[in-house]
ZALUMDREN-24180 format. One record per atom (N, C-alpha, C): atom name; residue number from 0; residue in three letters; z, y, x. Coordinates in steps of 0.05 Angstrom, whole numbers, plus 32768, in hexadecimal, padded with zeros to 4 digits. Atoms other than C-alpha are relative to their C-alpha. Layout:
N
<CA,NUM,ALA,<Z,Y,X>>
...
END
This chain:
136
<N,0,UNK,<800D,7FF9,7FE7>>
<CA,0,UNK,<8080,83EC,8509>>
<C,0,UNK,<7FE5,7FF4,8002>>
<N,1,UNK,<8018,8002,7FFA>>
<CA,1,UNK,<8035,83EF,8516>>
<C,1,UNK,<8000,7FEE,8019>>
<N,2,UNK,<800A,8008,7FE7>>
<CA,2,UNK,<8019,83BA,854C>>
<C,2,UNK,<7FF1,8003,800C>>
<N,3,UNK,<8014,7FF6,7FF6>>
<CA,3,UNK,<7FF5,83CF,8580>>
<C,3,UNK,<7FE1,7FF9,7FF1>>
<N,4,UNK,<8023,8004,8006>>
<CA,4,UNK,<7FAA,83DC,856A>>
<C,4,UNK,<7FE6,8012,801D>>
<N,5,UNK,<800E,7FF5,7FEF>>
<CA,5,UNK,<7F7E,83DB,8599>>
<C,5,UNK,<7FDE,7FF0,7FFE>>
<N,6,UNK,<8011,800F,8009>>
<CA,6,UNK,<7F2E,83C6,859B>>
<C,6,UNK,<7FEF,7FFF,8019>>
<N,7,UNK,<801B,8000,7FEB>>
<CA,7,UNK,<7EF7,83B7,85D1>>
<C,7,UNK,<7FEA,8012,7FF3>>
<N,8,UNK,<801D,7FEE,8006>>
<CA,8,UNK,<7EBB,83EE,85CA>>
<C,8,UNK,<7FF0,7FF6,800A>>
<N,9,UNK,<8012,800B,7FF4>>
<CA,9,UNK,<7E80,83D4,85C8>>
<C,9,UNK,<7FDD,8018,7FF0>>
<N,10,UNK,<8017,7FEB,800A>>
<CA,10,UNK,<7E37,8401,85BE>>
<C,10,UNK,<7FEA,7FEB,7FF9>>
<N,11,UNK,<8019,8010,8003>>
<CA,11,UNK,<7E01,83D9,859C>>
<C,11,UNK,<7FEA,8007,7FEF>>
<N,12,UNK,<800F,7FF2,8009>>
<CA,12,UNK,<7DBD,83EB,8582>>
<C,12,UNK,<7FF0,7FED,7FE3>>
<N,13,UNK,<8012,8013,8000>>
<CA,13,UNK,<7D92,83CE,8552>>
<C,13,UNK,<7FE6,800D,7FF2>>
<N,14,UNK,<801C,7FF3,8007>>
<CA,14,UNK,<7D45,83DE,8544>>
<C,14,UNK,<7FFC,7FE9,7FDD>>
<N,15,UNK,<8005,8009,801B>>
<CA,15,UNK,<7D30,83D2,84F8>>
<C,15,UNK,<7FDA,8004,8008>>
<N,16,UNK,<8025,8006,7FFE>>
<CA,16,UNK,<7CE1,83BA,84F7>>
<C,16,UNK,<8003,8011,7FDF>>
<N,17,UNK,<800F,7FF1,8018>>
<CA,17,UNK,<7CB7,83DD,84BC>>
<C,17,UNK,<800F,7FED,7FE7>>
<N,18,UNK,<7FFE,800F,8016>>
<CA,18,UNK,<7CCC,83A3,848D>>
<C,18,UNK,<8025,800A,7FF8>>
<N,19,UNK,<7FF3,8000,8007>>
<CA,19,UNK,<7D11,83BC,848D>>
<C,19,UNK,<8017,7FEE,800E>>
<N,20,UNK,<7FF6,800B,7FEE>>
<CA,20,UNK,<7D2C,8386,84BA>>
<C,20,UNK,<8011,8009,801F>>
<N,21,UNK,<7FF6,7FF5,7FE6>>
<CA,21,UNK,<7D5E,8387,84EF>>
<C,21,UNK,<7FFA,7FEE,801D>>
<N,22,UNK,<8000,8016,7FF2>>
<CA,22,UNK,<7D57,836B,8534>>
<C,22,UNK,<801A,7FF2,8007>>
<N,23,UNK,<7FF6,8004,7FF7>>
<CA,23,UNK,<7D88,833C,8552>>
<C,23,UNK,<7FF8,7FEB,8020>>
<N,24,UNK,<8016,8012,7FE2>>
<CA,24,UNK,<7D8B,8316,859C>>
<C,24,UNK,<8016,7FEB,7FF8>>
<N,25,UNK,<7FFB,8020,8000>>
<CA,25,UNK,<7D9B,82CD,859E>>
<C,25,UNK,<8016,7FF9,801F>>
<N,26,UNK,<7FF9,800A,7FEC>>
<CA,26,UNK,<7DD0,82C0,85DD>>
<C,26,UNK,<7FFE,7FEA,8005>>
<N,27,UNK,<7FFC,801E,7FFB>>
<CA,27,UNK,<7DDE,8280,8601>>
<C,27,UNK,<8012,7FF7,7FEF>>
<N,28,UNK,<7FE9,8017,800F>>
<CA,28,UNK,<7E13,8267,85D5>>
<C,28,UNK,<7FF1,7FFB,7FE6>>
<N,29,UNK,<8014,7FF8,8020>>
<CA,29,UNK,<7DDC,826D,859C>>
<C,29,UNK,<800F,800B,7FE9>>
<N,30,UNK,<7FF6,7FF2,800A>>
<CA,30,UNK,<7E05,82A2,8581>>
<C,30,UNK,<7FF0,8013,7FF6>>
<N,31,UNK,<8011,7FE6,8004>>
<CA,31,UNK,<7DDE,82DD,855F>>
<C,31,UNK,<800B,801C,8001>>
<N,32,UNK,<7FEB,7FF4,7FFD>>
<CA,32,UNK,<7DF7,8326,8573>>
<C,32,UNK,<7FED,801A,7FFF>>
<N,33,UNK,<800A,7FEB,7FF5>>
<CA,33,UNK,<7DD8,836F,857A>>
<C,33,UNK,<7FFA,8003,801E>>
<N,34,UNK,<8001,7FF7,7FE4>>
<CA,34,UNK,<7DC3,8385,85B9>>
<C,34,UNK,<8019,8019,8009>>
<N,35,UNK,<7FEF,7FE9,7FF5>>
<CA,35,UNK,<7DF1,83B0,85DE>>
<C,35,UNK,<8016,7FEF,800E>>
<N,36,UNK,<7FE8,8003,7FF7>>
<CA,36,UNK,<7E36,83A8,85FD>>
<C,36,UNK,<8015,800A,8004>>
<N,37,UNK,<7FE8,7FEA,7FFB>>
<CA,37,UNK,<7E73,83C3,8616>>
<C,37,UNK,<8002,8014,800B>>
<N,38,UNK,<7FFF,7FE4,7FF6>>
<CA,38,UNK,<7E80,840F,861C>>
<C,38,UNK,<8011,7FFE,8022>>
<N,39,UNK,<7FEC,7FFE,7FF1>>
<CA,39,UNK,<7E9B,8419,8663>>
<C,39,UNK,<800B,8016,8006>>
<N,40,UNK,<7FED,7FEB,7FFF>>
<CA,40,UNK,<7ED0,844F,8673>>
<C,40,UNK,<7FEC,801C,8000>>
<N,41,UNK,<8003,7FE3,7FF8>>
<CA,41,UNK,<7EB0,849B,866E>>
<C,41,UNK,<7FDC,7FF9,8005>>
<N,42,UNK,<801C,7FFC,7FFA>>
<CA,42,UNK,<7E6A,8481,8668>>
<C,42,UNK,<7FF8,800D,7FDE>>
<N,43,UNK,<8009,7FF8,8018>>
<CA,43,UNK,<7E44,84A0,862B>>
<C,43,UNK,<7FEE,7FEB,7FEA>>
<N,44,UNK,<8008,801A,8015>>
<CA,44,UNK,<7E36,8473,85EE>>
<C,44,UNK,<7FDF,7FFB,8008>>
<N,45,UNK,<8020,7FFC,8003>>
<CA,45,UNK,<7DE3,8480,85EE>>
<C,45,UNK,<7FF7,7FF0,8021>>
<N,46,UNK,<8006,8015,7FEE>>
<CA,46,UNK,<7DE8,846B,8638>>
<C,46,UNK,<8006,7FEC,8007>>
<N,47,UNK,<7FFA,8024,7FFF>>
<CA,47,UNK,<7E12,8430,8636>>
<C,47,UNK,<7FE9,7FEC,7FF0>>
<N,48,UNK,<8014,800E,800C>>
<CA,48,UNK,<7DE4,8417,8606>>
<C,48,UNK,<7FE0,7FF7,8006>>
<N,49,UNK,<8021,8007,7FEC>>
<CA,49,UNK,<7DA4,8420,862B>>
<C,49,UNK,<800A,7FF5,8013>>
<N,50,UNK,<7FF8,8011,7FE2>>
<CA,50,UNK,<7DCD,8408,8668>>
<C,50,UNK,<8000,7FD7,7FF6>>
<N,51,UNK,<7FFB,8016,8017>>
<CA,51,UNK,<7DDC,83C7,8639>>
<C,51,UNK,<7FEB,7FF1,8001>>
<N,52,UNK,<8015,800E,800A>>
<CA,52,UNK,<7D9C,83BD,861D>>
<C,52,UNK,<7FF5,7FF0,801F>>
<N,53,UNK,<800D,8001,7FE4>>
<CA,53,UNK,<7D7D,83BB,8666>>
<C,53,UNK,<800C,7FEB,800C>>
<N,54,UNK,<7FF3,800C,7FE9>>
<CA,54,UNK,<7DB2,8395,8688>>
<C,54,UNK,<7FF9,7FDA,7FF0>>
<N,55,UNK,<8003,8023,800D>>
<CA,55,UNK,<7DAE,8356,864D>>
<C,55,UNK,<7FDE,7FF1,7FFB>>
<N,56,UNK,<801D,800D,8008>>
<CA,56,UNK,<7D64,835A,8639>>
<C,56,UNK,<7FEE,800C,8013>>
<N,57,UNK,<800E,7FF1,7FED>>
<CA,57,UNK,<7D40,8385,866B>>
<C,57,UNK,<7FEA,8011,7FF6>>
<N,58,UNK,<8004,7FE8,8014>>
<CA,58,UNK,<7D2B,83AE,8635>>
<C,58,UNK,<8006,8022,8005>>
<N,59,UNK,<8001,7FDC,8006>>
<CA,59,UNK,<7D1E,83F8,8637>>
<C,59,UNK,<8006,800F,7FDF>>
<N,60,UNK,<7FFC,7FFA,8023>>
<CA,60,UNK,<7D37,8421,85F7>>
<C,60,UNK,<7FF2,801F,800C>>
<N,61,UNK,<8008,7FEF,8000>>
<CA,61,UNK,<7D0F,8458,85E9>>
<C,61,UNK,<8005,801C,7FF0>>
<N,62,UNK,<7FF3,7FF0,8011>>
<CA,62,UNK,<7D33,847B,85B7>>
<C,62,UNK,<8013,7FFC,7FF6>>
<N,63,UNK,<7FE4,800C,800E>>
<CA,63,UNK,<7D7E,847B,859C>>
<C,63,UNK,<8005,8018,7FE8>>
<N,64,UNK,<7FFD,7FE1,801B>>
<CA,64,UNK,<7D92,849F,855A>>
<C,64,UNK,<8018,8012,8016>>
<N,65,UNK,<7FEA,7FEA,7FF2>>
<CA,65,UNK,<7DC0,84DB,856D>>
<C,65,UNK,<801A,7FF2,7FFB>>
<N,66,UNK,<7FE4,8008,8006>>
<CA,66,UNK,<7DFA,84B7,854D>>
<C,66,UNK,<7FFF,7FE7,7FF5>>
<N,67,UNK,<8004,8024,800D>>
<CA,67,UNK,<7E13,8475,8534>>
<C,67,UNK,<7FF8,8001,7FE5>>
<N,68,UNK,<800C,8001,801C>>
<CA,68,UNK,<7DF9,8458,84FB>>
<C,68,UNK,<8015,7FEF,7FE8>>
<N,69,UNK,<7FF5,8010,800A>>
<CA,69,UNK,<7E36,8428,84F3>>
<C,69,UNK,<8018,7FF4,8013>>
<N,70,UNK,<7FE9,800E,7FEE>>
<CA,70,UNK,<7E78,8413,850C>>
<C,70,UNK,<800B,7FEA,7FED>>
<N,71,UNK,<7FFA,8017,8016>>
<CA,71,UNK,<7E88,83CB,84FA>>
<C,71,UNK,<801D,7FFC,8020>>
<N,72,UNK,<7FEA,8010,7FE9>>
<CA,72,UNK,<7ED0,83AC,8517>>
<C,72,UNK,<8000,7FE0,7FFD>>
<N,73,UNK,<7FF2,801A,8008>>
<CA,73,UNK,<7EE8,8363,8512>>
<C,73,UNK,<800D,7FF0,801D>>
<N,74,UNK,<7FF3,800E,7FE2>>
<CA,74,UNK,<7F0D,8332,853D>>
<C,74,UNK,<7FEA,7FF3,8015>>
<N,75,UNK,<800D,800C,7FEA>>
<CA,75,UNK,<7EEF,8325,857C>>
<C,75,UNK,<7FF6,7FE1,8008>>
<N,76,UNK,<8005,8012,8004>>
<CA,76,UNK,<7ECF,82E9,8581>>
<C,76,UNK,<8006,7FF0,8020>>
<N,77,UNK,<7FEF,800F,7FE4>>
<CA,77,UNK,<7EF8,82B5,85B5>>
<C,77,UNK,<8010,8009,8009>>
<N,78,UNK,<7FEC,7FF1,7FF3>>
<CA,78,UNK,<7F29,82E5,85BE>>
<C,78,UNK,<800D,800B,7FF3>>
<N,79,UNK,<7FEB,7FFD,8013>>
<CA,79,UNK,<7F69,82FA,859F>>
<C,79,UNK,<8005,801E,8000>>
<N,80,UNK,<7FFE,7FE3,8004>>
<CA,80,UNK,<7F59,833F,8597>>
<C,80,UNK,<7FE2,800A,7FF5>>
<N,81,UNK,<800B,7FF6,8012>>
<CA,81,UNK,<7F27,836C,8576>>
<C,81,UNK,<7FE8,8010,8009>>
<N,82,UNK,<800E,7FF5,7FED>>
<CA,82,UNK,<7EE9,838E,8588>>
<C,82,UNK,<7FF2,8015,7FE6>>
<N,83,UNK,<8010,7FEC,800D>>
<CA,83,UNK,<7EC6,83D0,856A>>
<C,83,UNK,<7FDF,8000,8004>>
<N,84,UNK,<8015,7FF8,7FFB>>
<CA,84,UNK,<7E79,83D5,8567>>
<C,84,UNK,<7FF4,801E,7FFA>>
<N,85,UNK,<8005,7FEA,8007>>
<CA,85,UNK,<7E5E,8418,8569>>
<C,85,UNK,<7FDE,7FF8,7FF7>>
<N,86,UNK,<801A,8007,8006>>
<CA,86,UNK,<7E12,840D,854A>>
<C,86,UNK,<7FEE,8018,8000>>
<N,87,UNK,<800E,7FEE,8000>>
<CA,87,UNK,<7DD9,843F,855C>>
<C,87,UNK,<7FE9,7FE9,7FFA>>
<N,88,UNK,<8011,8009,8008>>
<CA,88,UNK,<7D9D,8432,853C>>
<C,88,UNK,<7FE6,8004,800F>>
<N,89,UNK,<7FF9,7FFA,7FF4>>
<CA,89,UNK,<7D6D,8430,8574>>
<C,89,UNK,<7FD8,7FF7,7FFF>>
<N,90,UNK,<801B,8005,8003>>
<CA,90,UNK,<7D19,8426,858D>>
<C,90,UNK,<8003,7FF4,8020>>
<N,91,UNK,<8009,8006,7FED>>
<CA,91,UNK,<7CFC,83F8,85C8>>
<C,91,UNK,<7FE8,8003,8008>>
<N,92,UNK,<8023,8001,7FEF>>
<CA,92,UNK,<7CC0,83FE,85F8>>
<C,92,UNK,<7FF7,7FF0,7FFB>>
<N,93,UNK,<800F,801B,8009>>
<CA,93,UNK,<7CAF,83BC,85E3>>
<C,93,UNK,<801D,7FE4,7FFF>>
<N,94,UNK,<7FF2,8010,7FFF>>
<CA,94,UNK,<7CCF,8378,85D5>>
<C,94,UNK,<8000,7FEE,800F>>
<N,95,UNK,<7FFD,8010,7FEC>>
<CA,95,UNK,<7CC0,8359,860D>>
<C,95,UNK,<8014,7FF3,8016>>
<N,96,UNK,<7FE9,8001,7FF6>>
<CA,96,UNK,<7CFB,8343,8627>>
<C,96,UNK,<8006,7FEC,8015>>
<N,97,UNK,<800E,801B,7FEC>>
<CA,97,UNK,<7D15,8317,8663>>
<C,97,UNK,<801F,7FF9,7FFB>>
<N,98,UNK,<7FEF,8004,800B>>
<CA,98,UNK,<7D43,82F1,864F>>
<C,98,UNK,<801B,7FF6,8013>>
<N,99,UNK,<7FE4,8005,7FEB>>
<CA,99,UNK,<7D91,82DD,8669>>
<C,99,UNK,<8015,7FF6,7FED>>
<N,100,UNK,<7FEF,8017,8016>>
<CA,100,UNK,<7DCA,82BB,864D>>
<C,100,UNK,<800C,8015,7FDE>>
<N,101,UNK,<7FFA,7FED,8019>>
<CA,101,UNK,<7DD9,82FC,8620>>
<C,101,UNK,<7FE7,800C,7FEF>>
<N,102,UNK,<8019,7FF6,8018>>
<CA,102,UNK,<7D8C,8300,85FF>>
<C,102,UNK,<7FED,7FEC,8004>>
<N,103,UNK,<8019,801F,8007>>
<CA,103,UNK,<7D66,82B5,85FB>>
<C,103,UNK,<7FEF,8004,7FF1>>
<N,104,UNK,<8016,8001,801A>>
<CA,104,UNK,<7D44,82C8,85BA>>
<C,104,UNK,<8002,801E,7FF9>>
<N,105,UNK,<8007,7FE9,800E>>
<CA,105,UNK,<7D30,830B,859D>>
<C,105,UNK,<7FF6,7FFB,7FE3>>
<N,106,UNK,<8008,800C,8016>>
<CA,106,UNK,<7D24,8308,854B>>
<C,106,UNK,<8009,8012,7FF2>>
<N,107,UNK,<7FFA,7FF4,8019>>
<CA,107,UNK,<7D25,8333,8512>>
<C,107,UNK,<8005,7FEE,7FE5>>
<N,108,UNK,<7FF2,8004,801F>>
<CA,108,UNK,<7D4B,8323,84D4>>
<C,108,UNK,<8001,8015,7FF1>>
<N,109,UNK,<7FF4,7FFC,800F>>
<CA,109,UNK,<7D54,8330,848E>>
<C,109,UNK,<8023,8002,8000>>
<N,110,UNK,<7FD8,8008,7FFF>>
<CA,110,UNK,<7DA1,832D,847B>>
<C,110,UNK,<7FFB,7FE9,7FF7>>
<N,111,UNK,<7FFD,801B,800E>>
<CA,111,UNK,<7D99,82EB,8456>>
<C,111,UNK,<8005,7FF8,8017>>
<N,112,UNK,<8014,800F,7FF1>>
<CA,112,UNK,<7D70,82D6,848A>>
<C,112,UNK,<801D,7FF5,8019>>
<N,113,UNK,<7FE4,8002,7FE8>>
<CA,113,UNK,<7DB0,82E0,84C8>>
<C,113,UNK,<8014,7FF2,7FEE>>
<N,114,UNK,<7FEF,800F,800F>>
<CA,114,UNK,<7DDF,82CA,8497>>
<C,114,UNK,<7FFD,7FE4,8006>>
<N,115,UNK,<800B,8025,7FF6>>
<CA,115,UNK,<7DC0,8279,84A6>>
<C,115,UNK,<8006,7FFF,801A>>
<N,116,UNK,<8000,7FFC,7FDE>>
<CA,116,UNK,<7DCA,828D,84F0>>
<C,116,UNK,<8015,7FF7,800C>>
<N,117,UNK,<7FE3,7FF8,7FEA>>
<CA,117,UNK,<7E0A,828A,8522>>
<C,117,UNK,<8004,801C,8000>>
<N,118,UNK,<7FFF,7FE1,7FF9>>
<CA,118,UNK,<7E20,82D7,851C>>
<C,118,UNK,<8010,7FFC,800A>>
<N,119,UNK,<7FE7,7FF7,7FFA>>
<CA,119,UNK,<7E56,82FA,8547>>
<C,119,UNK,<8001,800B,7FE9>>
<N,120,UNK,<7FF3,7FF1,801E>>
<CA,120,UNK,<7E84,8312,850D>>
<C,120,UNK,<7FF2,801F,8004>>
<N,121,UNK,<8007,7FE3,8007>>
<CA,121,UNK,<7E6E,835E,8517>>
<C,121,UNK,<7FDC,8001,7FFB>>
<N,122,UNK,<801A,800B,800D>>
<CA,122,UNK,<7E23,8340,8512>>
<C,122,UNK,<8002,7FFF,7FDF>>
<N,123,UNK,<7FFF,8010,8023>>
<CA,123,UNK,<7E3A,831A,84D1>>
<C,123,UNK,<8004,801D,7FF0>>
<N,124,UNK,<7FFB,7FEB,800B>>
<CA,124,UNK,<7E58,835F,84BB>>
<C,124,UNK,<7FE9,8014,7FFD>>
<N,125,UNK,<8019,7FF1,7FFE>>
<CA,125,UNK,<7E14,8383,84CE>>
<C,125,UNK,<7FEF,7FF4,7FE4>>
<N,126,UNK,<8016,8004,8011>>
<CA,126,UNK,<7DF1,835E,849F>>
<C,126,UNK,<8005,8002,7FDD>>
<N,127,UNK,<7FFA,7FFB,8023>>
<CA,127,UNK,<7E19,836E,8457>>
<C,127,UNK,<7FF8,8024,800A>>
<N,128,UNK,<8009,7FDC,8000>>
<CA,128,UNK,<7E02,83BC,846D>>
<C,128,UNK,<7FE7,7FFF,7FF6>>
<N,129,UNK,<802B,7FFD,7FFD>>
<CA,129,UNK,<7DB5,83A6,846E>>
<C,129,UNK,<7FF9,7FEA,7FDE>>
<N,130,UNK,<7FFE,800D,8014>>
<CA,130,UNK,<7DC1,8379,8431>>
<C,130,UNK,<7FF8,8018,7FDB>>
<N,131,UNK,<800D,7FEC,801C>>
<CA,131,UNK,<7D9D,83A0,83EF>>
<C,131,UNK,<8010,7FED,7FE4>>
<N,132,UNK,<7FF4,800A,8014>>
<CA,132,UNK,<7DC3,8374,83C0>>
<C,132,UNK,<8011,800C,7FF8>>
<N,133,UNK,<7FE7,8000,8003>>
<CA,133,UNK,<7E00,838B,83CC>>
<C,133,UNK,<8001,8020,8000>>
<N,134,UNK,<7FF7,7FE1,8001>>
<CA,134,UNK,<7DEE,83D7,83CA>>
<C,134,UNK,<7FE9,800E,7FE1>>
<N,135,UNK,<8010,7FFA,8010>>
<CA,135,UNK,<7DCC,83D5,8387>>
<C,135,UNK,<8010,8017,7FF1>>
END
């Protein structure tokens, strides 16, 4: 018998600079994480995610791909269950951001580079995708 599987949805974006780099935001726990958050009931991915960006960084997104670019899972971090990220790959008006306990720092990384960091696990998982080593 299968045990329940179930996961938290969460929509998160992230903008790649010219160099190939991804961004990530810095919370208060000096955790490193994508921007975005949790899907809520019957809202549409593209706008949870602009709703997201807006509500943590006060960020405008100005463009979202049509579709995800990447669904990473792993266990939830502090909590005994599991969370889905949906990943649209995604553009801002600017990086000017104001910051709050869910976006202190704004910063593009390499993968190495996050790897030295604090990631949430589906962070840590983001960064063997962007990793050129490992897709020689």
């Amino acid at each position: 018998m299968n045990e329940p599987n179930y996961f938290r949805i969460s929509v998160k974006g992230i903008v790649i600079d010219d160099q190939g780099r991804f961004l990530l935001s810095r919370e208060d726990s000096g955790m490193w994480d994508m921007l975005g958050g949790g899907l809520d009931h019957e809202e549409d991915p593209i706008e949870g995610l602009r709703r997201e960006v807006l509500e943590e960084a006060d960020l405008k997104v100005i463009w979202v791909s049509p579709t995800p670019k990447y669904f990473i899972t792993s266990p939830r971090f502090g909590h005994d269950s599991y969370i889905a990220n949906v990943v649209y790959e995604m553009k801002l008006e600017s990086l000017d951001f104001k910051a709050s306990d869910e976006c202190e720092e704004l910063r593009f990384f390499t993968a190495d580079e996050a790897r030295r960091e604090k990631l949430f696990p589906t962070a840590e998982k983001l960064t063997y995708l962007f990793d050129p080593s490992l897709h020689s």
